[in-house]
C-alpha positions in Angstrom: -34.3 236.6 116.9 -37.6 236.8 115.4 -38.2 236.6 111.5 -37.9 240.2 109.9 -40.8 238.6 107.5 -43.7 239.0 110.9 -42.8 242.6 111.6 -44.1 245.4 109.6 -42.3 248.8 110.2 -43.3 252.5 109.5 -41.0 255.1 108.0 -40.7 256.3 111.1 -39.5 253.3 112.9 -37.2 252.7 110.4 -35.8 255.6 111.3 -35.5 254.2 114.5 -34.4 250.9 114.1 -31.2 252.1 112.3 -30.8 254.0 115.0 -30.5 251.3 117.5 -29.1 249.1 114.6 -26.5 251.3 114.6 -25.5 251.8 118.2 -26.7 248.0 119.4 -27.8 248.9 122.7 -28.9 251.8 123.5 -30.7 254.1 126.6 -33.9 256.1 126.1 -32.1 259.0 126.3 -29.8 257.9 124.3 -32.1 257.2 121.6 -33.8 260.7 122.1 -30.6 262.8 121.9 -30.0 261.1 118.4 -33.3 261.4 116.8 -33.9 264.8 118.1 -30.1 265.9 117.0 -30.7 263.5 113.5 -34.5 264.8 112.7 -35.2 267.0 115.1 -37.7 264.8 116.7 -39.4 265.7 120.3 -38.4 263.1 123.2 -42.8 262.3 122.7 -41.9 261.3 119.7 -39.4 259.0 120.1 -40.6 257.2 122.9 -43.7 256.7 121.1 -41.7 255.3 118.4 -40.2 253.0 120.4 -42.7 251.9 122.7 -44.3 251.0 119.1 -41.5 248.9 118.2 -41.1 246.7 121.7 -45.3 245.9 121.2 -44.3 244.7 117.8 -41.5 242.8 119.0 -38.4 244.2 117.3 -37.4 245.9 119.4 -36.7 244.9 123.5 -36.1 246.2 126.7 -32.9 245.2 128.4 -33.1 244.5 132.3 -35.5 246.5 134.9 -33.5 248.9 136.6 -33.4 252.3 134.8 -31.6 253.8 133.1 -33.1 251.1 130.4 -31.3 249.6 127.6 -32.6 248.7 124.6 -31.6 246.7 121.9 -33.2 245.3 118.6 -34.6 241.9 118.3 -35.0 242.1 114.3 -31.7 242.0 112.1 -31.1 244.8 110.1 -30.4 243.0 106.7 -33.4 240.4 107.2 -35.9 243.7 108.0 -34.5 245.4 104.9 -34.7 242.2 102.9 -38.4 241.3 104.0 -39.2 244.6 103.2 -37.8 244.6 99.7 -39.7 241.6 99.1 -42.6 242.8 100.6 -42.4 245.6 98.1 -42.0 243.4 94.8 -44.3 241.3 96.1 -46.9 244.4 95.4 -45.8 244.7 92.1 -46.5 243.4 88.3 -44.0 240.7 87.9 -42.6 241.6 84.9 -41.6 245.2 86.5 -39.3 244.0 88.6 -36.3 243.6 86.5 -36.5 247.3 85.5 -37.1 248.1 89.0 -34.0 246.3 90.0 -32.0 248.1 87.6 -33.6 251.6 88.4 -32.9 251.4 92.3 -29.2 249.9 91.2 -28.8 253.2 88.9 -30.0 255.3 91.5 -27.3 254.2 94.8 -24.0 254.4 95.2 -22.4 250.7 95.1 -19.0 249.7 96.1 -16.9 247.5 94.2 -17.3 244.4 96.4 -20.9 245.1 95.9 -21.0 245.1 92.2 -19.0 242.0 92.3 -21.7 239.9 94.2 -24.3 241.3 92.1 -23.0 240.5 88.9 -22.0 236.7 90.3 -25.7 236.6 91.4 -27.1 237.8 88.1 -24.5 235.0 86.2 -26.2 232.2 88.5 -29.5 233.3 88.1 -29.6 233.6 84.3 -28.4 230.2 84.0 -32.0 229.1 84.9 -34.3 232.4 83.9 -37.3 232.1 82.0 -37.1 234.0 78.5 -39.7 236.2 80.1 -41.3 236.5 83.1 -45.3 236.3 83.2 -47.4 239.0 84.7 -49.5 237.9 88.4 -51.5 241.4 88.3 -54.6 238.8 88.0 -55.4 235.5 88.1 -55.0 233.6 84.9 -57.9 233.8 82.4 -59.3 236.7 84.3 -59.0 239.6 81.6 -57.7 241.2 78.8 -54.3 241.2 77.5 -51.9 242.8 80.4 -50.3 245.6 79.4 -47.4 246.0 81.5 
């Protein structure tokens, strides 16, 4: 597989992607009849979509004899991890606790989940700092932060 981390995905590939995440291999037809029934996309649409995700590698085509299968080449829980991380990696630091807690608040979470998280929070503060330092600028490089 390749790494989630080199891929960069639009909203509306995402869209896609759980698409074929979701159905593992899948035609082009396939894939058209469930956009266009899920968003009411046109077949262009899709098949620009997913022509868009095989020349970004996540996405390839299976065999050469139509009709084509396609299936994707990215995991669904490394994309959606590199792409939470790309996301807090655009933020101040010392946001991302509250950040954390605001997307928890806002999602439904099962009881297996909350489990891991509050193991994972357990570990963690055993080595957290008391605070966490802001990186919106290099060090030295300006007034007090006030995040």
């Amino acid at each position: 597989m390749i790494d989630a981390k080199d891929v960069t995905i639009s909203d509306s590939e995402w869209e896609v992607m759980r698409a074929i995440w979701t159905l593992n291999k899948v035609t082009s037809r396939q894939l058209i009849d469930t956009m266009n029934q899920a968003r009411g996309w046109s077949d262009s649409t899709t098949k620009t979509l997913l022509h868009r995700l095989i020349k970004k590698h996540a996405v390839s085509q299976l065999g050469d004899q139509r009709p084509y299968e396609y299936q994707a080449v990215v995991g669904e829980q490394d994309s959606m991890a590199a792409a939470a991380t790309d996301l807090f990696d655009h933020m101040c630091a010392m946001r991302a606790g509250s950040t954390i807690a605001d997307v928890i608040q806002s999602r439904e979470l099962s009881q297996d989940d909350i489990a891991n998280l509050q193991e994972i929070l357990a570990e963690k503060a055993k080595t957290a700092p008391k605070t966490v330092q802001c990186n919106c600028l290099p060090a030295g490089m300006g007034a007090d932060c006030n995040c």
